[in-house]
N, C-alpha and C positions, 0 to 999 in steps of 0.2 A: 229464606227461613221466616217463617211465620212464628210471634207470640203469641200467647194468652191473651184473649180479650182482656181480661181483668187487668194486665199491665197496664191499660191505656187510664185504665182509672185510678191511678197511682200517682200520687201527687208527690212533694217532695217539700223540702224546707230552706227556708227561700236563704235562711241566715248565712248558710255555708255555702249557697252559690255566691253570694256577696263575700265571704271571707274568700274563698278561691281568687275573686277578679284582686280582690285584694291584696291580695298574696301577687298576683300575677304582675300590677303596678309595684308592689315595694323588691321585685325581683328586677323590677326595669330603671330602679332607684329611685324613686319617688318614697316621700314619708305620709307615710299614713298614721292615721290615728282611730283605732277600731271601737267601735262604738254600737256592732252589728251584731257582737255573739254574746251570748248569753250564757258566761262562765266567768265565776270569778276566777280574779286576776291576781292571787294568794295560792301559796302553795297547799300541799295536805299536810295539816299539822305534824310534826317526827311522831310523837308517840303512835299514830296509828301507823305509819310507814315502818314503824319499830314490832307492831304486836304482827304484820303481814310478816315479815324477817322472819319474825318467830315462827308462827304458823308455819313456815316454810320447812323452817328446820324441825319441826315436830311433825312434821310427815304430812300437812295437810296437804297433798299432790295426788288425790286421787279422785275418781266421784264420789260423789255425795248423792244421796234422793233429791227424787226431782225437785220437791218444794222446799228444801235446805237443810243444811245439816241440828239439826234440833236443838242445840244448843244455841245456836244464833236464833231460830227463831223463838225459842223462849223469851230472849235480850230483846229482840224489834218488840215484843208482844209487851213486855214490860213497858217499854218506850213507848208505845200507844195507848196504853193501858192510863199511863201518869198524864201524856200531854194531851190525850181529845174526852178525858175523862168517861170511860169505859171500861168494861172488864173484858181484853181479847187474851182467848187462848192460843198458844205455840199453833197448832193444827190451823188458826185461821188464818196463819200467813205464810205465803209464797216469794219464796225468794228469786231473782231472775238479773240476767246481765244487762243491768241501766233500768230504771223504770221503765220505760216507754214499750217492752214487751208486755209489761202489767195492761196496759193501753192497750196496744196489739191482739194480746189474747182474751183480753175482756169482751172486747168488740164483738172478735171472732166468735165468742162462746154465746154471746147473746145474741146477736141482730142476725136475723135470716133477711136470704134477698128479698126486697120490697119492703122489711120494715123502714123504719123511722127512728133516728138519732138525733136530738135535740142536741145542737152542739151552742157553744156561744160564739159568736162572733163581732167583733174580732176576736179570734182565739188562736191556740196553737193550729196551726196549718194540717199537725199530722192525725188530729179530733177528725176532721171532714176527710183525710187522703184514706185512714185506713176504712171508715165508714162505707165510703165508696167503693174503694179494694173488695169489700167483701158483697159488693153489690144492695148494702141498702143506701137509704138517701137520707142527707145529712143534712136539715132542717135547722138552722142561721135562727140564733134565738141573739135580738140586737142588745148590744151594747153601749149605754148612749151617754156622752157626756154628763146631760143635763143630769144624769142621775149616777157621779160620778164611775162611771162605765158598771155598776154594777149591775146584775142580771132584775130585770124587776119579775116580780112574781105571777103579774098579773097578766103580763104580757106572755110570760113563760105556760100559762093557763090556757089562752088563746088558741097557742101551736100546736098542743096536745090531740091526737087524734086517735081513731080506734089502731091506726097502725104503729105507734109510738112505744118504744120497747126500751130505751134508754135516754134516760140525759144525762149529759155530761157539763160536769161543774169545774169550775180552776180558781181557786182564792188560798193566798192573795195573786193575781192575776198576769200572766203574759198573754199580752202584749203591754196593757195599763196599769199594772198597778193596783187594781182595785181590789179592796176585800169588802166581801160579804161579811154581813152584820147577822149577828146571834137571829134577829128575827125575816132576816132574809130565809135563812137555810130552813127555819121554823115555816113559813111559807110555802117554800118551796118542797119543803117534806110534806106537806098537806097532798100541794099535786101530785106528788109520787104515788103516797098512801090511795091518795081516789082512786088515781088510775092504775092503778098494780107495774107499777112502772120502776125497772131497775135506774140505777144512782152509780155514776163513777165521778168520785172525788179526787179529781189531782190536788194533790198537797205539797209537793217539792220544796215549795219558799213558805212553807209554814212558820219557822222560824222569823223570816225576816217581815215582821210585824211594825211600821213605825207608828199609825195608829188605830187605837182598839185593841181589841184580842183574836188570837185564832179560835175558830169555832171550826168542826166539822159536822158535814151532816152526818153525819155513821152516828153520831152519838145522839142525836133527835130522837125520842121514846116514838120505837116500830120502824125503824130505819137502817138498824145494824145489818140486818138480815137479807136489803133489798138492796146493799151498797157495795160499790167496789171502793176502798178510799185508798188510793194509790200514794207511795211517799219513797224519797231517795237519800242518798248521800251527797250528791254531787254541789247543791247550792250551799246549803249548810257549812259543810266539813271538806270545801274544796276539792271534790273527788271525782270531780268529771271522766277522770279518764283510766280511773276505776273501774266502771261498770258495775255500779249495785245499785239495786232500788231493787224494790219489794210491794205485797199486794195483801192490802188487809179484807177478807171477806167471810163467807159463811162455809162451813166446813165441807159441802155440798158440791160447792162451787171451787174450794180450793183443788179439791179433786179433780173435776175438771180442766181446770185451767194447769195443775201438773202433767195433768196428760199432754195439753199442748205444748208444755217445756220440754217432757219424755220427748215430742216428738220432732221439736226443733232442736233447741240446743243442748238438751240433757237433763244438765243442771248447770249453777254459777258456782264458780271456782272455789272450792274450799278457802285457800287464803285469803283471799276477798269476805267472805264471808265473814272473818272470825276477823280480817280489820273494821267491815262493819261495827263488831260486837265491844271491843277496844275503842269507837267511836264516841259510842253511845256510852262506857261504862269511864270512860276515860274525863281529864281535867276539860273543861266547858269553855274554861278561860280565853283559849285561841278563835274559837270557833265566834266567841259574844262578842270580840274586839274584830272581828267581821264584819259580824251583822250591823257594831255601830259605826264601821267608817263606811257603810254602803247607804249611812243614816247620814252620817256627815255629806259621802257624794248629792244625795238626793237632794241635799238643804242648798246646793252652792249650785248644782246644773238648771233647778229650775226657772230661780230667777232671773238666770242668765239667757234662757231660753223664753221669759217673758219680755226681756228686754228687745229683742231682736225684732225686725218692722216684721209684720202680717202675722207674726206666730204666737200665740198663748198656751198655755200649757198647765193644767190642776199637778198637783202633788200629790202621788202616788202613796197610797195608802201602807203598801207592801210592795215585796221580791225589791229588783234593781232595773226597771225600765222607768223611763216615761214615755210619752206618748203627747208630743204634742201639736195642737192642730196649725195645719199651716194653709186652709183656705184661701186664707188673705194672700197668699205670697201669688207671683204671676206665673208660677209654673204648677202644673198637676203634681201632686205628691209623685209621682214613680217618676216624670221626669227630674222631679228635687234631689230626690236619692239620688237621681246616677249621678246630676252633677255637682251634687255636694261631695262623693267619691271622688269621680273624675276630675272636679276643676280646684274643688276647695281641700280633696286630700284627706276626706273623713267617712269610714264606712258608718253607713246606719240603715236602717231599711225602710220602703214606702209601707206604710199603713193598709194597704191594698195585699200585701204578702199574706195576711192575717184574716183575709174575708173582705166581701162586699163593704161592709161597714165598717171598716178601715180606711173608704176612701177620703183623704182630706187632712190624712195623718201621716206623721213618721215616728219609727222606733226608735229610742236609741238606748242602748244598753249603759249606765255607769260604775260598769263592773272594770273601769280605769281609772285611773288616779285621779285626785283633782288636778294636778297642775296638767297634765292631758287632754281631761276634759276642760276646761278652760281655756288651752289652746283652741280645743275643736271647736269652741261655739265662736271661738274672735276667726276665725277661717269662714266659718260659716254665716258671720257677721259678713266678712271680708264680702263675699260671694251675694250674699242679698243687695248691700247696699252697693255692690258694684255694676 
């Protein structure tokens, strides 16, 4: 039985095949300590699990339009409206099961085979798998320490070619950390504007800001129009496994990209939808006592991780990774990963899962406790110095 060419060009995410082996050792009784996935580790607050109950029992059980039931997205539209300082209407958003189909069918809608996809790298994995998926090529725009991994502009200018049809932005940043500064995006919106070049802004860890502000490019004047700014529930409001995230764009496009929902999944589930909207409209309180103990993890895993021989590591600007270099150590990052799993008992992932320019790094998530994470770096200690 033969596939699709196109299968071969499908790439995959490295975090859950490391949480599988993982799962696989704490099934043969070993303790692990997960450090690999990118979920917080806090429930969804009751009041929304309280407004889906409802929704339930108020008959939301049916389909809905493909781009979401209009009452929710007035609420998202509101929501972007106040936080990236913009006026978006209901009509420019697309509701869909988890953001990453926002991503999916972005792609899909813009890049024909042979264009050009500026992605960042190191970046999320599935930026280059669906790029590829669809047959164009996914153009590595570096990341580099020296410039605390943020995207530089100038270098981003370089890439640009007559075949270049999208770039794709992520602040505050997976795999690093890093957020873009007010005049980075300003920048970066020039080279867009020159080159008539569309804009997808993943925004997910918007919230989790520890220093600066969130800025998005959608809001840079002549920018609205040429951007996808993509945004979820999951990291915020603990709702991983919810499936909501949504797609802010131009009304043009959102059409578009409803046809690609019509033709995959439909639509996103009524009750989901209207827990979204309970999200957003609901007490903040849970959600801010979050974002600052994932402020607290960050204050307490890094120094600990500067401590350790061969490995340094900057303080992430945003979301809940770092990303520290570990060079100096005597083994390559991807064989540090496995046996920092295997021998010391701690998932995290090599630097390399993330792009070329990941090699020389590890991720590791502190979307776990402190007293957790502080076991995992004295294991990890344990394993260097042994």
């Amino acid at each position: 039985m033969q596939y699709a060419e196109r299968m071969s060009r499908l790439g995959t995410e490295t975090a859950f095949e490391v949480l599988a082996r993982a799962k696989a050792l704490e099934a043969e009784g070993r303790s692990i300590i997960h450090l690999e996935i990118g979920e917080p580790d806090f429930t969804t607050p009751q009041y929304i699990k309280d407004a889906a109950y409802k929704a339930l029992n108020d008959g939301y059980t049916h389909y809905v339009p493909a781009p979401g039931l209009m009452e929710a997205r007035e609420v998202y539209a509101q929501y972007i409206s106040e936080t990236r300082g913009m006026d978006v209407k209901p009509t420019e958003i697309v509701i869909t099961p988890g953001a990453k189909p926002i991503l999916f069918f972005g792609i899909l809608a813009l890049a024909d085979p042979g264009d050009e996809v500026i992605c960042p790298n190191p970046g999320f994995p599935i930026f280059e798998s669906v790029t590829n998926f669809v047959g164009a090529k996914a153009v590595p725009a570096p990341l580099r320490e020296e410039r605390q991994f943020r995207l530089d502009p100038e270098e981003l200018k370089s890439l640009v070619t007559e075949k270049t049809k999208l770039i794709i932005l992520n602040s505050p940043q997976n795999p690093t950390g890093s957020v873009l500064t007010k005049e980075d995006f300003e920048a970066i919106a020039e080279v867009a504007i020159a080159n008539d070049l569309w804009v997808l802004s993943d925004e997910p860890y918007s919230k989790m800001i520890y220093e600066g502000e969130h800025y998005s490019i959608a809001a840079v004047e002549g920018m609205k129009e040429r951007t996808i700014l993509l945004e979820g529930f999951s990291k915020t409001y603990a709702m991983t496994g919810w499936r909501l995230g949504y797609g802010v764009m131009n009304e043009e496009l959102a059409g578009e990209i409803s046809r690609l929902q019509t033709n995959c999944t439909s639509c996103t589930s009524a009750h989901t939808q209207m827990a979204g909207v309970a999200a957003y409209q609901g007490p903040q309180e849970e959600s801010e006592a979050m974002m600052a103990e994932f402020e607290k993890r960050r204050d307490v895993i890094v120094p600990l991780l500067n401590d350790l021989p061969g490995v340094s590591c900057l303080s992430p600007a945003g979301a809940f990774y770092v990303f520290p270099n570990v060079t100096e150590c005597e083994d390559h990052c991807d064989i540090l990963a496995k046996r920092i799993l295997e021998e010391a008992g701690v998932a995290v992932l090599s630097g390399t899962a993330f792009g070329e320019y990941g090699d020389g790094y590890l991720r590791l998530s502190s979307a776990n406790s402190i007293e957790n994470i502080e076991e995992a770096i004295t294991r990890i200690r344990n394993l260097l110095e042994g």
